[in-house]
N, C-alpha and C positions, 0 to 999 in steps of 0.2 A: 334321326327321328326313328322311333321305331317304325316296323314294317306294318304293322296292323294300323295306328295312328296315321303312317301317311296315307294307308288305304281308306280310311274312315271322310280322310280332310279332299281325297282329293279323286272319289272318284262319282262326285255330283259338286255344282255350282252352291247349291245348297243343302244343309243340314237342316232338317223339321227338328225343333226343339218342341216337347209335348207335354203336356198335363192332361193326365189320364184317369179322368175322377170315377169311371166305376169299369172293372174287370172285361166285363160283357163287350167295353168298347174295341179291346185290346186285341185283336184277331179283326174286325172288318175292317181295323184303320190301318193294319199294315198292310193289308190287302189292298186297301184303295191307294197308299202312299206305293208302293214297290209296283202297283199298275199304272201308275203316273212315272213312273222312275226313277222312284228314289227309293233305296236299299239301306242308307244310314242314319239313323234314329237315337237322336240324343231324349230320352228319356226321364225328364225332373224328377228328382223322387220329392215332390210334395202332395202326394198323394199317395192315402193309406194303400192300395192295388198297385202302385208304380211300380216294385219289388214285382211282383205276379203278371207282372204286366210285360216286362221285361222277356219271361221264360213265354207268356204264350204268342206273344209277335215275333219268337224265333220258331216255334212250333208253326206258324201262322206264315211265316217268310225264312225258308232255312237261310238263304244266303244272305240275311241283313246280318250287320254289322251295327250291336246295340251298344250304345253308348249309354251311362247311369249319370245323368245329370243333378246340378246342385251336389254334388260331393263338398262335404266342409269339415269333415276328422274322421276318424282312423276308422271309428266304428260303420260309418258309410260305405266307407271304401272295401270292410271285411263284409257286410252284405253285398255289395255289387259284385263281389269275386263269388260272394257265395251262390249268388243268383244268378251266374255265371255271363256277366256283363263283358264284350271284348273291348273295351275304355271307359276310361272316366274322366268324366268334366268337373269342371270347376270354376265356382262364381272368380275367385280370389286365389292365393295360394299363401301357405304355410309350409316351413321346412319338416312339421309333423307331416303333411299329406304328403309331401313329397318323400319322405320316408314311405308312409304306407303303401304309397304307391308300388315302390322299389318290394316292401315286405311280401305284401297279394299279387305279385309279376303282374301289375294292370297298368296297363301303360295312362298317362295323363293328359288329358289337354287342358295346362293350368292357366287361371284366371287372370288379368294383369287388366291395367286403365290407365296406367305412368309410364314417361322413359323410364323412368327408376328399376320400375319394374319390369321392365321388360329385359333391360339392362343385369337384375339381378337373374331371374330365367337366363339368360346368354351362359351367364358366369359359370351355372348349375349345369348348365349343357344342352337346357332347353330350346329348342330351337324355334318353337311354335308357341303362342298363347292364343287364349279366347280373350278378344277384349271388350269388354262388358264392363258397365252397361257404356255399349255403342254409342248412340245415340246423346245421351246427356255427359259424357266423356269426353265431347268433341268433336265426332264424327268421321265422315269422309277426308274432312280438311286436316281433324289430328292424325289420321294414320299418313294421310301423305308429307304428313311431315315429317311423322317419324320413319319412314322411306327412306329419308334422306341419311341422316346420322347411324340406322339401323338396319342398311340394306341386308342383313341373311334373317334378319326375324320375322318369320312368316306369321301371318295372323288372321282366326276367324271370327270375326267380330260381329256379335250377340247382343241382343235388347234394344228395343224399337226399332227393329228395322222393319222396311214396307215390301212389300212387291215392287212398287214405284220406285223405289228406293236403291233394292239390292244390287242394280247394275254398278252405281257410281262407285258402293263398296267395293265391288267386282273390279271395276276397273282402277282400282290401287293397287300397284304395281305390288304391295308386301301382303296384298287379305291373297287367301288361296280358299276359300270358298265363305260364305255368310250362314250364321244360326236364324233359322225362322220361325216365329211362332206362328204366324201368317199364314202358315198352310191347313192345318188343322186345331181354328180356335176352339177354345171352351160351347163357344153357340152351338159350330156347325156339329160337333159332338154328341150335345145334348138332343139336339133335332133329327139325329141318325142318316145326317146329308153327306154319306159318303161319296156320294156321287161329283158334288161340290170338290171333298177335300183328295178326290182323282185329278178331277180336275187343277185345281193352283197345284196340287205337285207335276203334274204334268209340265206346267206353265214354269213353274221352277225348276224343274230338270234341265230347260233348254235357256235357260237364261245367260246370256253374255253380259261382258261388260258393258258399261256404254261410253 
């Protein structure tokens, strides 16, 4: 696994996955996320600012570690290198992004929801996927299964997950840490309750399995 990649996976419980609808938000939310303790930020880019957003939360937090989420072809991929992202996520994977990846030296952390897939990731040399979406995929019950047949595939599994929730993920012997949108939703954003979204990162930084 690359070295920047395992440092992104593995050195909180959880990854904040974010949508970041206007610039202005992007500097107090890193600030509140990296004052709860968490430094790694996967970043959606579905939002027009998510690009700008990107540069001023490392202004904002020099030592995070920003991740350019939703990455889906090539062209993504050569903005997030452009915008100088240190990984990229991915709902899915394609042997194009997987090239691009390799093109822009941005290391990946590709999408998968199947043995299959995960299976093909192995072949490629992948060692890690995001599996997504989480939640209607199968859950806690499909990663431990796939434990079984796929012990070296490690995985951080993304979409629906809860607060309530993320231990049992946690405690599957193949996830090495959880995506949450949970820490700082679109509401608390909009209401400017940074205070709040210190708070559940806080609560998510020290989260064990259960």
């Amino acid at each position: 696994m690359h070295p920047v990649l395992h440092e992104a996976l593995s050195r909180s419980s959880v990854m904040p996955v974010l949508v970041i609808p206007e610039i202005s938000m992007a500097a107090p939310l890193a600030e509140a996320l990296a004052s709860g303790g968490l430094t790694v930020f996967e970043i959606t880019l579905r939002t027009e600012c998510a690009l700008d957003a990107m540069v001023v939360m490392r202004d904002a937090v020099p030592e995070a570690l920003i991740g350019a989420g939703t990455i889906t072809n090539a062209n993504r991929m050569r903005q997030a290198s452009d915008y100088g992202a240190d990984f990229v996520v991915s709902p899915g994977t394609t042997q194009m992004l997987l090239n691009a990846s390799i093109e822009y030296q941005l290391p990946i952390l590709p999408g998968f929801s199947s043995a299959s897939e995960a299976m093909a990731l192995l072949e490629l040399g992948n060692r890690c996927g995001k599996f997504f979406p989480a939640e209607t995929s199968g859950g806690v019950n499909y990663l431990k299964s796939l434990a079984g047949p796929l012990p070296d595939f490690l995985v951080c599994p993304t979409g629906g997950i809860k607060a309530e929730t993320a231990g049992h993920y946690l405690a599957c012997p193949n996830v090495v840490c959880v995506g949450g949108s949970w820490i700082a939703p679109t509401d608390l954003l909009t209401k400017g309750n940074y205070a709040e979204i210190e708070a559940r990162a806080r609560r998510a930084a020290s989260l064990k399995s259960l």
